[in-house]
Phi, psi and omega in degrees: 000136178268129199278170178282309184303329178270290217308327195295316161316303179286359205232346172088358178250201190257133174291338150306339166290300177306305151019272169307286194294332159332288181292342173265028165085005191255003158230116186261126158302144102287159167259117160316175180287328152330314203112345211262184175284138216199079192289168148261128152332313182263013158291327197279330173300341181291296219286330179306305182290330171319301184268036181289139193264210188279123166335141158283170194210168171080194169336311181278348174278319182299352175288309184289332176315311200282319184290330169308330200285337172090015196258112204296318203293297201312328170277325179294315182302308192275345167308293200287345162274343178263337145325315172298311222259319173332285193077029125181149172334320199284335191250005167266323205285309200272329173278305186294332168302324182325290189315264138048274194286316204256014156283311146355288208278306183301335174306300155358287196276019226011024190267029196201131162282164157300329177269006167256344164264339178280340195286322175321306173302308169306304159259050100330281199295327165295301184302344165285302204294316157344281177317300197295335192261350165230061150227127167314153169215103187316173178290314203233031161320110200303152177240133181221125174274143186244152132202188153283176158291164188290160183071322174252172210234353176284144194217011189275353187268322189308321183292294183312306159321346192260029151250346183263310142337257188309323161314330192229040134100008170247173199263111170254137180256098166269165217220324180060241199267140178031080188287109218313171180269346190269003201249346231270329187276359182242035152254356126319309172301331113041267184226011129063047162309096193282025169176133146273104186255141186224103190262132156258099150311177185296318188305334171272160182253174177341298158313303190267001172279320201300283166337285175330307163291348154284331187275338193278306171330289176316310186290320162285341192281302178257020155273345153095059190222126162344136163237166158227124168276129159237193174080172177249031164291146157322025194276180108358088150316114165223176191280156200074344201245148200237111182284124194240143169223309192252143172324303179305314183309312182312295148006278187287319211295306186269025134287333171295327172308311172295318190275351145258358141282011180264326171290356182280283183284050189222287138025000000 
């Protein structure tokens, strides 16, 4: 069960809208001892699928073909042709969150199992990790650690970034799922990063992306290093911190980088 504030995340409206719909009977509630409202999950898959628009088609169907097959070769293969078809990682990295996002949606409606979407996933990550592992990396290549916040566990836009990362000339330290937060200072001593990438989902919540991003702040401030907030988490505008939604967005962010740091060492 689910709070009126998550199905309203999921279902895309206003939570006066679940609300609404609650009290007229097209969603059914329970009440906590609290008082508050306690959706089932598998209610909100009733309405979602009730309401499906017209099958995808094109480019995004073909994605999801490859990725449904669970075959890691078959996604690597189709990863380095749509790189090819692209002209870069980041607007390959962005076609594939799409599929991604709409295997999701169909889990959502039940038209999609659990063990087909974790198959989906997996071979992602691997045929991303494939990819990412035959692009060169100079010796003296800027290091950027990717993970999560600690407790989540999607780890799949970090796989795709660490392609985007290695296109454009950095050393990826990977770290993956939830690096603990009392850990976070001395993996700046550590392993001496020149950028922090830290991805959150929705699934973790708001409160505890918030904490976190208070102690990575601190740690960060005082090794004096950069973040990128990714994911589709709850994060903070705070100064240093580079808010990411899209590959491409990413993209651009470490061409600026790069070019103040040549502007640095150019000084």
């Amino acid at each position: 069960m689910v709070s009126a504030g998550e199905a309203a995340r999921r279902l895309g409206v206003a939570p006066a809208t679940v609300q609404r719909w609650v009290d007229s009977g097209v969603l059914h509630a329970e009440r906590t001892a609290g008082g508050h409202r306690r959706i089932y999950v598998t209610e909100l898959r009733r309405l979602i699928a009730a309401n499906r628009p017209v099958e995808v088609s094109g480019p995004l169907m073909d994605w999801l073909a490859v990725l449904m097959s669970g075959d890691p070769r078959k996604v690597k293969a189709a990863l380095v042709a749509a790189r090819q078809m692209s002209g870069s990682w980041a607007e390959t990295a962005d076609s594939v969150a799409s599929a991604i996002a709409e295997i999701g949606r169909r889990w959502e409606a039940g038209s999609c199992q659990v063990f087909e979407e974790h198959a989906a996933s997996e071979a992602l990550r691997r045929g991303a990790a494939i990819c990412a592992a035959e692009i060169p990396c100079p010796d003296d290549a800027p290091r950027v650690v990717l993970f999560t916040v600690d407790g989540e566990r999607h780890t799949l836009g970090l796989s795709l970034a660490e392609l985007v990362f290695a296109e454009a000339g950095w050393r990826v330290l990977w770290l993956g799922e939830g690096a603990p937060a009392d850990e976070l200072k001395a993996i700046v001593t550590q392993l001496k990063p020149d950028l922090i990438t830290v991805s959150a989902s929705s699934a973790s919540s708001p409160g505890a992306i918030a904490r976190y991003q208070e102690r990575l702040r601190r740690v960060a401030v005082r090794a004096r290093l950069p973040l990128v907030l990714a994911g589709s988490g709850l994060w903070t505008a705070a100064p240093r911190a580079h808010r990411i939604l899209t590959f491409c967005e990413l993209r651009s962010l470490l061409a600026r980088l790069r070019k103040r740091a040549r502007a640095r060492a150019a000084d």
